[in-house]
N, C-alpha and C positions, 0 to 999 in steps of 0.2 A: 504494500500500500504506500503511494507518495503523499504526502501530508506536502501544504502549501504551507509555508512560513513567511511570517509578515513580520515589516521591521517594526521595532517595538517591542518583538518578543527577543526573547535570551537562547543563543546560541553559546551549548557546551563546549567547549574545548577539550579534549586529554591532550597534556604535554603542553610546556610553556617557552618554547624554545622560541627559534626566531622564526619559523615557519608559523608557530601560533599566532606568532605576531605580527604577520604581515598577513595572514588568514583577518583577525581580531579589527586590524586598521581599514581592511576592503569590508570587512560587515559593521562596521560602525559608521562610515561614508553613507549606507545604505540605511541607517537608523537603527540598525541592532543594539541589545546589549549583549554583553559578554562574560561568561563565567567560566574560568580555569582552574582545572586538577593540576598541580603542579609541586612535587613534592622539595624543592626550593623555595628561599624568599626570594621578593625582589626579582624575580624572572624575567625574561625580555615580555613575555606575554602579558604578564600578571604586573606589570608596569602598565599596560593601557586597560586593564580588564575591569568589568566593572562588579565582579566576585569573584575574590581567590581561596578555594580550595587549599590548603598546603597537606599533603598526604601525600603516601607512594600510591604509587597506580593502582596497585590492585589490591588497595583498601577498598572492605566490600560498604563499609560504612561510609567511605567518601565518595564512592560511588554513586551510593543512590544517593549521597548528597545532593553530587550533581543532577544528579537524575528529577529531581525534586524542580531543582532550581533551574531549569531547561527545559525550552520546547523540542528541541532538535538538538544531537549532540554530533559531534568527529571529532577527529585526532589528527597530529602533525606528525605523526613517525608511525612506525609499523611494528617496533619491538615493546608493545606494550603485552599486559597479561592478555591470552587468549581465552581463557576460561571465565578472569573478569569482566570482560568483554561481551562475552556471550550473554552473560546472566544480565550485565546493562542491557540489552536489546531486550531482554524480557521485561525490563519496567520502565525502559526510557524506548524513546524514536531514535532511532541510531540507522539511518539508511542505507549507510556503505555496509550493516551487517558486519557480522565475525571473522562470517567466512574469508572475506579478502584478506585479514589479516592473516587467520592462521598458514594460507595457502604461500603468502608472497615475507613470511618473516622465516621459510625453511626452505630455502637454496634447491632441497630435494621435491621438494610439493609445487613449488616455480616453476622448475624446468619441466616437470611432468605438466604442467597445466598450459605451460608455452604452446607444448608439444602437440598437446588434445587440440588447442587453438589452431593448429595446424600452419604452426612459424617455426624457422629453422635454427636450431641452437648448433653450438660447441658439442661434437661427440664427448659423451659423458661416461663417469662410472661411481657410483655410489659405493662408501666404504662403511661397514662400521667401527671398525678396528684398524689399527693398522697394518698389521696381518693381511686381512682382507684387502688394503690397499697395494701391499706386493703384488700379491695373486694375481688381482685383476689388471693392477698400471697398463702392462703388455696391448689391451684392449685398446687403448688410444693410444700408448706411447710417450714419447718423450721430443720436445718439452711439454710440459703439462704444468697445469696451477692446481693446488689443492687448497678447497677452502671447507669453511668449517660451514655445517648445515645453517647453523644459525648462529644471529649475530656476525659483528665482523666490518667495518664500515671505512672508508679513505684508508683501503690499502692493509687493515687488518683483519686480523683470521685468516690470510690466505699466507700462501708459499709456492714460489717456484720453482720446481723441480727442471733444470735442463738434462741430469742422466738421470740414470739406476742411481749413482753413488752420492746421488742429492736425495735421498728415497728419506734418511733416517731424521732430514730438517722440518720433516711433515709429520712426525711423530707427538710432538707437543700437540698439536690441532686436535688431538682425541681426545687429548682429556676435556676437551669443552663440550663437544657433541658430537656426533657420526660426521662426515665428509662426505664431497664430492670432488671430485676430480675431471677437469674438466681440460681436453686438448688444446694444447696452443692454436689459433688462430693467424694468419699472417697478414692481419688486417693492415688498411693505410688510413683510415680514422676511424675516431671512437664519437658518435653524435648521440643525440636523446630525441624522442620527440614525447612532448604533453600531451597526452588523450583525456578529454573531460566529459564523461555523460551523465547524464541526469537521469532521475526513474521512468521517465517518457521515452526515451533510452535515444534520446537528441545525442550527437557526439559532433565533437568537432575535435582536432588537434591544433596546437598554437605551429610556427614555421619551427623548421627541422631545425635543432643547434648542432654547430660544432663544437666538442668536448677536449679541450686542451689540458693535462695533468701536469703536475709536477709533485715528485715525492709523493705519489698515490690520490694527492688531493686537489679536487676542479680547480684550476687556475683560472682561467679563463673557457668563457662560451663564447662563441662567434656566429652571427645570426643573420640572415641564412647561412646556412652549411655549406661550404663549399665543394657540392656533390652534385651529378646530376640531376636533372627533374628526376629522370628515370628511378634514381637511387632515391630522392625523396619522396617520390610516390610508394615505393616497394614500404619505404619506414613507414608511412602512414598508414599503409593499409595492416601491415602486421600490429601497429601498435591499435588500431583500432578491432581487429580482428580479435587480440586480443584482450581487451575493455571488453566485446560481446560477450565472450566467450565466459567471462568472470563476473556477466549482470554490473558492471562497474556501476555505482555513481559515487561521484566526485570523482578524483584527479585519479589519474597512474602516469607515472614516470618512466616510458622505454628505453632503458640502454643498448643499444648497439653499435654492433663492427661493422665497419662498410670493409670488403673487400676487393682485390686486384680487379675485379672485374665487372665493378659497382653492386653488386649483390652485397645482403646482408646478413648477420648473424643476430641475434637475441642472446644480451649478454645477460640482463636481471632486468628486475620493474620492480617499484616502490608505488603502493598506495596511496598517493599525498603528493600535494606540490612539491616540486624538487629545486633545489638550487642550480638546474644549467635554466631553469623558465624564470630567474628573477628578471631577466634584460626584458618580460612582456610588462614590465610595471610600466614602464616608459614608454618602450618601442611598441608596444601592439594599442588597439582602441578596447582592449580589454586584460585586464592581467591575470596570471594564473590562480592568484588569490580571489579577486572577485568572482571569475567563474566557478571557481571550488562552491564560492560560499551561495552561488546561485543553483549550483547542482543539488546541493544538501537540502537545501530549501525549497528546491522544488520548483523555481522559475525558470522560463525559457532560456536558452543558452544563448549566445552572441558570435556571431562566426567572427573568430581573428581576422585580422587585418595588419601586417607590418607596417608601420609608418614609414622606416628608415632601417636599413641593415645598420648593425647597433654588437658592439662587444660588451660582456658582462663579465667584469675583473671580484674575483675573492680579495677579501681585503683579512688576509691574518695577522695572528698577533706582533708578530715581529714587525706589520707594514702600519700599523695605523698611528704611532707618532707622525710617520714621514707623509702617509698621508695627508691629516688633519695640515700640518706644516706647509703643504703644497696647494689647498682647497682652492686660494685664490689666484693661482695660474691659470682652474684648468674649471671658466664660466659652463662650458659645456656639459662636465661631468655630472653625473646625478648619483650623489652618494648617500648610501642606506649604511650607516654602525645599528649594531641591536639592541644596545642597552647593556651589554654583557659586563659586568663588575672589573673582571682582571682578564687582563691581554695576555695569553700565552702562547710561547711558541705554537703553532699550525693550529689554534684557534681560531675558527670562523668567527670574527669579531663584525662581519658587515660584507659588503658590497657598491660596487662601482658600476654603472652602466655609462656607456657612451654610445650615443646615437649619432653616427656619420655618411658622411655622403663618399669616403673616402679610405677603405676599410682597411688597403695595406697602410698609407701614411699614418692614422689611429694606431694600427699595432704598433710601427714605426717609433711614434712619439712614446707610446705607455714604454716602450724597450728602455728609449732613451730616459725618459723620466726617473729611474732605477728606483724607482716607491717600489716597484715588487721583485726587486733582486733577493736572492738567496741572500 
């Protein structure tokens, strides 16, 4: 059942991070209020919120707290409790349902549900021991990455194995939970694309991004991808295939490999706005936060539209002195910090979008600028 949600009423939050809070900022524009779970003070969320919860997630008593004090509820990340979860949807309106999460926070439940959707992954092999990872490796070979079922996020929980004799670096990864091992790829970019539907099962995708890494964590997005139509039609349609496939509503995040010969791979999907869709706050006529919070709610969706191909820079701990320091150089730039207390090294402390007409001299200058050197 889709319930219509009108501004004025109180949309729940789980999780107070900076995705809550730029979820929290696009439903307040609209007239919402806002109540956050958040088992921190002082939260980037629970800074603009207009009830804070302070508890761990799957406090069954802060739950129905929320649950009380909410017409409609969602969350900003996918590793919360599954069980708690569940039991919210029996006494609150929770429209993304359990089911997305349990499926999309186990690596092994993902890539099976990719696969039913009928999009093409990484040859795989599921371990539960490390034993069992000997045995089967052979099955795809070498190099291969092993990661942990669950959990694991910028670059951790996984390992790269390039032989046999890198086999025993994967060993630690079991004590956390069962693995998967997944073949190397010989991709030549890494993009995302946003798929947002609604319970009327509306879908649209925001433009395909380019996914730039460094030391495991998004450095930079580049928007559009600089990939063919071809190859950005093939992304849309897998990632929208599989949004059906999973009854989505609200956001999923498709990561994928574009390959030698523009074809794709299906690397993971997150449930929730993702940070390579922040550069839509600016550059589209709709952002990925506002659409999230028109999905949940129940109203028509908004087909994106790019204003201007637009780069969206991380702004981590180590960079946001030299940023702030820099602000009044660069009139252009459009900068989001979250509110975060303490700046630590490779802490998402924010983000930078630039909207250009001019996409390499942009990279060009952010190079030269050195706000984001190592």
């Amino acid at each position: 059942m889709t319930k219509m949600i009108y501004p004025g009423q109180t949309i729940g939050i789980i999780g107070g991070g900076q995705l809550g809070r730029m979820m929290a900022v696009a439903a307040k524009e609209a007239g919402y209020k806002i109540a956050v779970l958040e088992p921190t003070m002082d939260s980037p969320c629970g800074q603009v919120a207009d009830i804070c919860i302070v508890a761990p997630y799957d406090d069954e008593a802060a739950l129905e707290e929320l649950s009380e004090v909410s017409d409609v509820i969602t969350y900003e990340f996918e590793n919360i409790d599954y069980e708690g979860l569940k039991r919210l949807t029996e006494i609150a309106y929770v429209p993304q349902g359990a089911e997305l999460v349990r499926i999309t926070q186990n690596r092994v439940t993902e890539k099976a549900a990719i696969v039913e959707a009928g999009c093409p992954v990484a040859p795989y092999v599921v371990a539960d021991t490390y034993e069992q990872l000997c045995e089967s490796i052979n099955q795809i070979g070498f190099p291969c990455i092993v990661k942990t079922a669950r959990g694991g996020y910028d670059g951790k929980g996984q390992q790269l194995l390039k032989g046999s004799e890198d086999l025993p670096l994967a060993k630690s990864l079991f004590e956390h939970s069962q693995c998967i091992a997944e073949g190397f790829v010989p991709f030549t970019k890494e993009i995302s694309v946003i798929v947002q539907r609604n319970g009327q099962g509306e879908t649209y995708c925001l433009p395909v991004g380019e996914n730039i890494h460094v030391n495991h964590i998004l450095h930079e997005t580049i928007v559009p991808a600089r990939i063919s139509n071809d190859t950005a039609a093939l992304a849309e349609e897998a990632a929208m295939k599989i949004a059906d496939h999973l009854k989505l509503v609200g956001t999923l995040a498709v990561e994928l490999f574009v390959l030698e010969d523009g074809n794709i791979v299906i690397n993971e999907c997150a449930p929730r706005p993702h940070n390579s869709g922040h550069y839509s706050m600016e550059a589209c006529n709709i952002s990925q936060f506002t659409q999230h919070i028109r999905a949940v709610c129940g109203w028509p969706l908004r087909k994106p539209r790019l204003w201007a191909p637009s780069i969206m820079v991380n702004v981590l701990g180590q960079h946001v002195v030299a940023l702030t320091n820099s602000i009044s150089k660069y009139p252009d730039w459009s900068v989001h910090l979250y509110g975060k207390a303490e700046a630590k090294v490779n802490r998402k402390m924010g983000h930078v979008t630039i909207m250009t007409d001019d996409l390499d001299l942009t990279l060009q200058q952010i190079e030269d600028s050195g706000i984001w050197s190592e």
